[in-house]
C-alpha positions in Angstrom: -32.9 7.3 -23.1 -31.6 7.1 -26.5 -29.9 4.3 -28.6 -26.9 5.6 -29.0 -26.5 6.8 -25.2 -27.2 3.6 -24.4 -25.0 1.8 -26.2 -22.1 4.5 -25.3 -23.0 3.9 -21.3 -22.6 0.4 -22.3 -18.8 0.5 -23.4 -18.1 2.4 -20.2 -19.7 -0.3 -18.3 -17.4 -2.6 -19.6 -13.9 -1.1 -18.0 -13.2 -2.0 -14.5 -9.9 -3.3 -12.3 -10.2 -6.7 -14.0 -10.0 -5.1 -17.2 -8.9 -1.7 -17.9 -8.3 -2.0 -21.8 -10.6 -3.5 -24.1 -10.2 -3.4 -28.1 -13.2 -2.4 -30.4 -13.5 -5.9 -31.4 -13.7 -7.1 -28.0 -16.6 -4.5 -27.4 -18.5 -5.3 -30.4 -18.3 -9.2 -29.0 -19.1 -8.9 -25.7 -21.9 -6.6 -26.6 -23.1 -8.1 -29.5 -23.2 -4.6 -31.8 -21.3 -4.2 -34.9 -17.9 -3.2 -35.5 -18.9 0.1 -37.2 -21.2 1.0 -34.7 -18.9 0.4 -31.6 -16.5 2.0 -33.1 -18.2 4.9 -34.2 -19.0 5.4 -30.1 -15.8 4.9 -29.4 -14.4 7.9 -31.3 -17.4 9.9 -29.9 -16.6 9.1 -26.7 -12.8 9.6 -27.3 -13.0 12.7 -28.7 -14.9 13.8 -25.6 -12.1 12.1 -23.1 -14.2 9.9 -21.7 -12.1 7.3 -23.5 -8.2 7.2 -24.5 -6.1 5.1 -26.4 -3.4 3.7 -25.3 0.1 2.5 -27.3 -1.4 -1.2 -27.6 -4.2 -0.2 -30.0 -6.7 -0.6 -27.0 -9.2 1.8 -25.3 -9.0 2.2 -21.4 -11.0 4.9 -19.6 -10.4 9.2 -20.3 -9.7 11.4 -18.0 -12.9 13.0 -18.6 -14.8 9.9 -16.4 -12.6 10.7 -13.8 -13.4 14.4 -13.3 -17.0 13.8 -13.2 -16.1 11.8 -9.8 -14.1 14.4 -8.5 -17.2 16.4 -6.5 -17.8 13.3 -4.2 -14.3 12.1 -4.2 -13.6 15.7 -2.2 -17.0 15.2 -0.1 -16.2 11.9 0.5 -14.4 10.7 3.9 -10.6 10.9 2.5 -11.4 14.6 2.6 -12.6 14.8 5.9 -9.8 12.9 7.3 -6.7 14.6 5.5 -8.3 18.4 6.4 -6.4 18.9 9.4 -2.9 17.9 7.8 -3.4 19.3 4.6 -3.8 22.4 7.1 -0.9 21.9 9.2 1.4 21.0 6.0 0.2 24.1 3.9 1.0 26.6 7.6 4.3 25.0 8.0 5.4 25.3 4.9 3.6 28.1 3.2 3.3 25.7 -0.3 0.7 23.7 -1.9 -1.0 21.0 -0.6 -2.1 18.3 -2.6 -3.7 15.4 -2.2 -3.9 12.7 -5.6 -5.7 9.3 -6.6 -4.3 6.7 -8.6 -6.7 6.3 -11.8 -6.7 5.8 -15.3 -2.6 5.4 -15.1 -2.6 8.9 -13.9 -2.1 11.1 -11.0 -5.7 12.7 -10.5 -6.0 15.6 -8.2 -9.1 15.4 -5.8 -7.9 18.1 -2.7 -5.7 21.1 -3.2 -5.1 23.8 -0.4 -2.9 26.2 -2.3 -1.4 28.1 0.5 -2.6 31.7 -0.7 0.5 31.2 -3.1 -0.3 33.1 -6.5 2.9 32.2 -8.2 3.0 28.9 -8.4 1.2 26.5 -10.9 -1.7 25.0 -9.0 -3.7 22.0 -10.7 -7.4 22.1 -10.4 -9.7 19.3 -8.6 -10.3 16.8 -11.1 -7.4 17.3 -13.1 -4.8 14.7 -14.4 -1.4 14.4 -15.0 0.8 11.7 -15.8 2.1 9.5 -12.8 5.7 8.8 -13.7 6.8 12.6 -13.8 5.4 14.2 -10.3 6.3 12.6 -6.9 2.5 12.5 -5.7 1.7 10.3 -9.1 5.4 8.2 -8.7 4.1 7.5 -4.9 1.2 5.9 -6.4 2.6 4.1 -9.3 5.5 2.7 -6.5 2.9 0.8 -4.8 0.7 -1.3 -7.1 1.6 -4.8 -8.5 4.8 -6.0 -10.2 2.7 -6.7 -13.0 1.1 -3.4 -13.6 4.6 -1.4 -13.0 5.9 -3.5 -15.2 3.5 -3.3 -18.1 3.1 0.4 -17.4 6.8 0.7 -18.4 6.7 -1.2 -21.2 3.5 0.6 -22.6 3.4 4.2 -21.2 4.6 6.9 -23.8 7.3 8.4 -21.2 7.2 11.9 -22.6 9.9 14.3 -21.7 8.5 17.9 -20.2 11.6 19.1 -18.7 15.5 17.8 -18.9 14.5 15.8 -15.4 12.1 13.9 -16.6 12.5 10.2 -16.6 12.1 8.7 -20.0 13.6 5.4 -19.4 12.1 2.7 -18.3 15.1 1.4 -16.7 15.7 4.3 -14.7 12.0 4.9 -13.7 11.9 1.4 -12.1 14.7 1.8 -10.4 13.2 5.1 -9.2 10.3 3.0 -8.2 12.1 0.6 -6.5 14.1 3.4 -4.4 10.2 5.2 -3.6 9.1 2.0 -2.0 12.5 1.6 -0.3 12.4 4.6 1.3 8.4 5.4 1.9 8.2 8.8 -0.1 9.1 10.1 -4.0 10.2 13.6 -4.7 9.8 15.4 -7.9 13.1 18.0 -8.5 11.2 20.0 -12.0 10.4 16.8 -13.8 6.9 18.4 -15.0 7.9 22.1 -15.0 11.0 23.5 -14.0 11.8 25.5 -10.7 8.5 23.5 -9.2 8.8 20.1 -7.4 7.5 18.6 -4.3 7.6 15.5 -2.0 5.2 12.8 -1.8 3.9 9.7 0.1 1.2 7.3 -0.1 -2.4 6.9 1.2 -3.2 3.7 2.4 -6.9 2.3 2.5 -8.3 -0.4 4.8 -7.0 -2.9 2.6 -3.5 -2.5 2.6 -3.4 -1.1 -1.1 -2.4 2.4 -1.9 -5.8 4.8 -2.4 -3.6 8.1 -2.7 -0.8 10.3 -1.8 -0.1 13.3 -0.7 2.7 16.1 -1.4 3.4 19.6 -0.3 4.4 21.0 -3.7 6.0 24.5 -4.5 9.1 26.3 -5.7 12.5 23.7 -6.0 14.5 27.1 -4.0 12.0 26.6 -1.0 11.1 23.2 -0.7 14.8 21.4 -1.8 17.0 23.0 1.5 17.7 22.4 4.9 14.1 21.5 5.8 14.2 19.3 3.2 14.6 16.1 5.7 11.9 18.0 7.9 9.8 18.1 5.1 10.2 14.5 3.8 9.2 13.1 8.0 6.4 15.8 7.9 4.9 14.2 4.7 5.1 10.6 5.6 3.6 11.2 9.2 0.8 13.2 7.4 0.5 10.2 5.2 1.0 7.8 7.9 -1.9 9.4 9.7 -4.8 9.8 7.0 -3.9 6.2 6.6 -4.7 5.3 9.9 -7.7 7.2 9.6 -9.1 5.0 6.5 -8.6 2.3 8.3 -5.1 1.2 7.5 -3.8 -1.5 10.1 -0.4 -2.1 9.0 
């Protein structure tokens, strides 16, 4: 192996729950290289989006390390236990299906079942969009720790895609607080408009959220009289898979 693969395997080495952000300085510490060399790898590896700056000045994870996963997220036994209500939710409703994790202070898409439907933006396996604008990444971001909401909202760039979006980080805890309240988020064209969808969480053995799941689609079809339907459909879906990975609460 080379050097300079090495060394870059290193840095990603470094990055885990205890510490998602680390500054070049901290690298060149901890791994005792110099300044000019970490952060010569750091760029590499940025420009590649295995890494990603965040507003801080410090380096967490790219989306990029995330997608690599993605083949034996979708093998793996979240997959086999969600199959049969992705199926039931994507009949019922005739919409997309999706199912996201949590990572990398994004929503990351690991299961889609797109219904057939040719008309409506489908995101691919692997890819990542930002939590705080779609109800499967709001699901998510409702459920971890007071600390990481709250320093999430004072560091994430809250870009507006649509006049929905939530850009205030007043108003998107408040949002939050209502998801939790009332088990499920929904997404009226935050991301693009005319497209939204309804959400709930995934939980894992632990108690701690792993994923959600929404059926996503057209605003016209899924925000209407099935609506409340739709919304106990979800959350039994989600109530379910959670069972099946071993949630006891």
């Amino acid at each position: 192996m080379s050097r300079s693969l090495s060394r870059a395997l290193a840095i990603l080495d470094l990055f885990d729950s205890r510490k998602e952000t680390w500054g070049i300085t901290e690298i060149s510490q901890k791994l005792e290289l110099p300044k000019s060399t970490v952060h010569g790898l750091v760029k590499t590896l940025e420009a590649n989006q295995y890494m990603e700056i965040t507003p801080s000045g410090k380096y967490r994870l790219g989306i990029r390390v995330y997608e690599l996963g993605m083949t034996y997220q979708t093998s793996a036994r979240l997959g086999n236990v969600a199959q049969p209500h992705i199926k039931m939710l994507g009949e019922k409703y005739g919409q997309s299906v999706h199912i996201a994790i949590y990572a990398g202070r994004m929503a990351v898409f690991v299961i889609i079942n797109n219904a057939g439907l040719s008309n409506i933006l489908v995101p691919r396996i692997g890819a990542g969009i930002a939590a705080y604008c779609t109800g499967v990444g709001k699901v998510m971001l409702a459920w971890q720790s007071s600390a990481h909401i709250e320093e999430y909202l004072q560091t994430e760039n809250l870009v507006s895609y649509t006049q929905n979006t939530i850009t205030d980080p007043d108003l998107l805890r408040t949002e939050l607080i209502k998801i939790r309240g009332e088990g499920y988020a929904a997404d009226k064209g935050e991301t693009v408009l005319g497209i939204g969808c309804v959400a709930a969480p995934i939980f894992g053995l632990t108690g701690q959220v792993i994923a959600g799941i929404s059926v996503s689609g057209s605003v016209d079809v899924i925000f209407n009289d099935r609506l409340p339907e739709c919304i106990l459909d979800v959350k039994q879906a989600a109530r379910a898979i959670s069972v099946g990975m071993g949630f006891k609460g």
